[in-house]
VOGU-3710 file (C-alpha; in Angstrom, 3 decimals, decimal comma):
1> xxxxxxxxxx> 0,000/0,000/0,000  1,151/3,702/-0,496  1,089/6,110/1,510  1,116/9,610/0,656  1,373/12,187/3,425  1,684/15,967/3,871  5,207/15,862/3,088  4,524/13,409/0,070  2,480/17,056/-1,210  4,793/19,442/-0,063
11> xxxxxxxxxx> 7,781/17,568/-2,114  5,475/17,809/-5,610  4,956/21,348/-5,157  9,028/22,024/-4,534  9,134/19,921/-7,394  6,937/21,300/-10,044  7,876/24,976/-8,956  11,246/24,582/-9,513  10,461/22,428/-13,091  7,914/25,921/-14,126
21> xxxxxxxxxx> 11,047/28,133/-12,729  13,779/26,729/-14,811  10,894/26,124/-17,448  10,380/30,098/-17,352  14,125/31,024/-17,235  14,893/28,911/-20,231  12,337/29,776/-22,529  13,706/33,499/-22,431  16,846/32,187/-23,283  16,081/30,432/-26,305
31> xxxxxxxxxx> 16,727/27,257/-24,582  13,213/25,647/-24,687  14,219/22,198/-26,683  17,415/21,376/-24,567  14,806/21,678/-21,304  12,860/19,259/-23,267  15,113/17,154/-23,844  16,649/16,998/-20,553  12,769/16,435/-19,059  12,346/13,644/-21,633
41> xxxxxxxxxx> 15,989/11,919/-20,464  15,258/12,070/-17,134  11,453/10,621/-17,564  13,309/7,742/-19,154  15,758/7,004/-16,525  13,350/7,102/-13,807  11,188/4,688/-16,009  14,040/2,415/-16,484  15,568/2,567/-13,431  12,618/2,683/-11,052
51> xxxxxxxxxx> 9,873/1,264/-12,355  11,201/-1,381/-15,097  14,405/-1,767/-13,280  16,624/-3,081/-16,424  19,978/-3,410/-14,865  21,913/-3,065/-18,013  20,094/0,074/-19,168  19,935/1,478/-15,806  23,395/1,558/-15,587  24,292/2,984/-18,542
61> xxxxxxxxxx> 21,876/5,724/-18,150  23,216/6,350/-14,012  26,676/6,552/-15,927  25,327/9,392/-18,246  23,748/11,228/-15,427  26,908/11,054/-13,682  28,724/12,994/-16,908  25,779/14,726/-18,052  25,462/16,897/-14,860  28,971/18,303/-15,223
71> xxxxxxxxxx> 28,512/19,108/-18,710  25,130/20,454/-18,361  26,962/22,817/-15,669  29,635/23,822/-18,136  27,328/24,402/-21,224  24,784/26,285/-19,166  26,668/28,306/-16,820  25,096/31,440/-17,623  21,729/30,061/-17,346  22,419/28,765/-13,825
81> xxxxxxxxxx> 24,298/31,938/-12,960  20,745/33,641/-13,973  19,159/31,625/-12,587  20,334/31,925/-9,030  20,673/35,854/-9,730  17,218/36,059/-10,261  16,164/34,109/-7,597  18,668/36,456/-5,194  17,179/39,704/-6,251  13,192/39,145/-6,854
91> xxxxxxxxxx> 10,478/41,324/-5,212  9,943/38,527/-2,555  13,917/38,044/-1,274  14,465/41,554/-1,225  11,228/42,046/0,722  12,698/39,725/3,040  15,892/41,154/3,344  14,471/44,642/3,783  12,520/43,178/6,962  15,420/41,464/7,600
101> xxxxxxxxxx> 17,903/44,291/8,100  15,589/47,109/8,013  18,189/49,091/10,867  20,781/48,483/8,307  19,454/49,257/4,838  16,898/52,521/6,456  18,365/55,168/4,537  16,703/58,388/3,478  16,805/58,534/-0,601  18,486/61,231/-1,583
111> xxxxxxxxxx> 17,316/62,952/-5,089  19,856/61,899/-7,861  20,612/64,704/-11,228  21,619/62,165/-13,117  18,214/60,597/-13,420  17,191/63,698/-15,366  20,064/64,191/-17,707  19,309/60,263/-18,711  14,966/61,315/-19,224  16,025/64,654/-21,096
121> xxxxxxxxxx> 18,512/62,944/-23,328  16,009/59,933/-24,251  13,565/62,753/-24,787  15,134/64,377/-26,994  16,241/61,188/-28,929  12,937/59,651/-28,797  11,539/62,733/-30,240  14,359/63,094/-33,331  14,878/59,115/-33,700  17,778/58,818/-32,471
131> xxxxxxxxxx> 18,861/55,241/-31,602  20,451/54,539/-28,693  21,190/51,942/-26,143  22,045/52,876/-22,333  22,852/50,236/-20,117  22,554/50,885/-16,423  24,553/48,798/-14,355  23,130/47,287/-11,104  24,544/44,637/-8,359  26,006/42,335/-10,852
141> xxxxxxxxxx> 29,336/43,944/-12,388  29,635/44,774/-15,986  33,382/44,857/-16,402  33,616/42,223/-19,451  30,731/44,600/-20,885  32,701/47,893/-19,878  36,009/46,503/-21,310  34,543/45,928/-24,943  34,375/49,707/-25,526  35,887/52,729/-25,389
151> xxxxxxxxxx> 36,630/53,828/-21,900  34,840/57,522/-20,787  34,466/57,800/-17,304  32,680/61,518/-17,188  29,850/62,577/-15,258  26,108/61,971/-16,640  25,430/64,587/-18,833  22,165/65,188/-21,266  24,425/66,702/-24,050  27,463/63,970/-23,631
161> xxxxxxxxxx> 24,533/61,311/-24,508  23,256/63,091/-27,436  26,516/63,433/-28,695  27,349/59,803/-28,137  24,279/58,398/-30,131  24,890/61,359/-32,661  24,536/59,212/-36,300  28,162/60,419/-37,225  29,725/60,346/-34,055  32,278/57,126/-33,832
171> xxxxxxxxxx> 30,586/55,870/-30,619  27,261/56,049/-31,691  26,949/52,082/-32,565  26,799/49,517/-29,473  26,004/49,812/-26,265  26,597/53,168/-23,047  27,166/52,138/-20,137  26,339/53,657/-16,578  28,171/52,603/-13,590  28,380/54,713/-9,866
181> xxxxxxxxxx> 26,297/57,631/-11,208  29,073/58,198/-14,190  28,894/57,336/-17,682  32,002/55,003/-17,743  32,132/53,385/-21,162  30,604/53,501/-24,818  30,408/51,874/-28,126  30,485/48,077/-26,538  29,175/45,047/-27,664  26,247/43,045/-25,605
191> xxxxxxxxxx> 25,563/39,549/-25,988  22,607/39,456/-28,101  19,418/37,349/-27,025  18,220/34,017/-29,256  14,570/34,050/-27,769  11,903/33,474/-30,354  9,386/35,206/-28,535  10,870/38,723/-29,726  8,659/40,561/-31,758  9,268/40,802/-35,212
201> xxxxxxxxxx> 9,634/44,973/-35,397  11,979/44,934/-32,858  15,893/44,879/-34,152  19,232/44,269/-33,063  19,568/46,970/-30,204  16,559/45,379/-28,477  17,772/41,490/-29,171  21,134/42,839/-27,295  19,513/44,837/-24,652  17,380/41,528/-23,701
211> xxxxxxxxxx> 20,472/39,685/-24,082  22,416/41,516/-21,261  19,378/41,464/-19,096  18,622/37,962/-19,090  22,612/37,401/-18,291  22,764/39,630/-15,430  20,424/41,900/-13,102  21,281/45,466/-15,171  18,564/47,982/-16,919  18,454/48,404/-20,601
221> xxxxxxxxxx> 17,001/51,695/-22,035  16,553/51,221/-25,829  15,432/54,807/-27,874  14,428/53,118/-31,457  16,012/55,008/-34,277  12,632/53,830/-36,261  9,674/54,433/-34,244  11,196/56,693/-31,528  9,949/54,509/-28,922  11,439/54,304/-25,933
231> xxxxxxxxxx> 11,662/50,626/-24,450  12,895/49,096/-20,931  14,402/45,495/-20,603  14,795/44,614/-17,318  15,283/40,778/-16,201  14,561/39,518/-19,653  11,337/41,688/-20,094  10,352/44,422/-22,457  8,327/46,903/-21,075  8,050/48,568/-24,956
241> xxxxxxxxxx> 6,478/52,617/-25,427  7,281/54,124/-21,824  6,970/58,171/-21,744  9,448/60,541/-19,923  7,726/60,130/-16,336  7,559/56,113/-16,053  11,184/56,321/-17,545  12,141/58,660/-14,499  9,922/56,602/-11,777  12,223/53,359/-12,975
251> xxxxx> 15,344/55,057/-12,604  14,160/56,785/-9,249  14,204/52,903/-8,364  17,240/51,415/-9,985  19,610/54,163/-9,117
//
């Protein structure tokens, strides 16, 4: 007879949240058919192992799992990197931590300029089409990002950005980056995101914007030389059309 207990339910849950969580993080990666597969291999060895319990199968498929973890880790270290990133700063664990050490973290916020030097310089982009991509470093450091450009290291300044993401201006193509309140690189390359769920009319500043925000916890402001639209990416999400004030309430928050 089998007995199945609280703890019987409580172990499914873990389970099948942590299958929908790794489901979630891989489908914005482009990774979809190698979770598949992985779900279908492991269905399999269970099958064999547990329930059939073919010795000479089972074995070869416990020696696979042995290997197969330890390449997974290697050929999916981003992902898991992600994965445990965005586990360490959602809503709920920073809740927590805020609760936490609330004597620690209580600080008054203090009004940053550099907020609105970023808004007016998207403004002004969005409204002349203007492409640009700004990149907004968070927790997770950008250096590898940082060291693909040209170094700048200059205060946050409305005209420096237009003049950056001026058409003719050398520095114009790839990515800015912000870092400390200062504008400390431009013209560098983002890994660009694989998802299929991108839409169509979006191009290749948005597919790298996504990309850099599904690898680590930073803010990507995209100003579309096409539409003048301005777009956030943040943790693998577009939030796409956002006007001057949600664009300042965001970085009130991030920075």
């Amino acid at each position: 007879m089998i007995e199945f207990g609280f703890k019987d339910a409580i172990d499914i849950l873990c389970v099948a949240f942590l299958l929908y969580y790794i489901y979630k993080l891989m489908k914005s990666s482009g990774s979809l058919n190698v979770f598949y597969g992985i779900l279908i291999f492991i269905v399999s060895w269970i099958l064999v192992s547990q329930v059939l319990q073919m010795k000479l199968l089972g074995n070869i498929f416990d020696k696979l799992v042995s290997v197969g973890v330890l390449a997974l880790i290697i050929l999916f270290q981003e992902d898991i990197r992600r994965f445990f990133l965005t586990i360490g700063t959602s809503n709920h664990v920073a809740a927590l931590r805020r609760l936490l050490f609330k004597h620690k973290e209580h600080t008054p916020r203090v009004e940053n300029p550099a907020i609105m030097q970023i808004v007016r310089a998207c403004g002004y982009m969005s409204k002349n089409y203007v492409g640009a991509l700004i990149i907004i470093e968070r927790k997770m450091s950008l250096r590898d990002i940082v060291n693909s450009g040209e170094t700048i290291d200059a205060n946050i300044n409305a005209q420096l950005i237009k003049n950056i993401f001026f058409k003719n201006s050398p520095l114009h193509d790839g990515a800015m980056v912000v870092a400390q309140n200062r504008i400390v690189a431009a013209a560098c390359i983002l890994p660009v995101s694989h998802s299929t769920n991108i839409p169509k009319e979006l191009g290749l500043r948005h597919r790298a914007a996504l990309g850099i925000t599904q690898q680590s916890d930073a803010l990507a402001i995209i100003v579309s030389e096409e539409t003048g639209r301005i777009t956030l990416a943040q943790r693998g999400e577009f939030t796409v059309g956002i006007n001057q004030e949600e664009l300042e309430r965001v970085l009130t928050t991030v920075m």
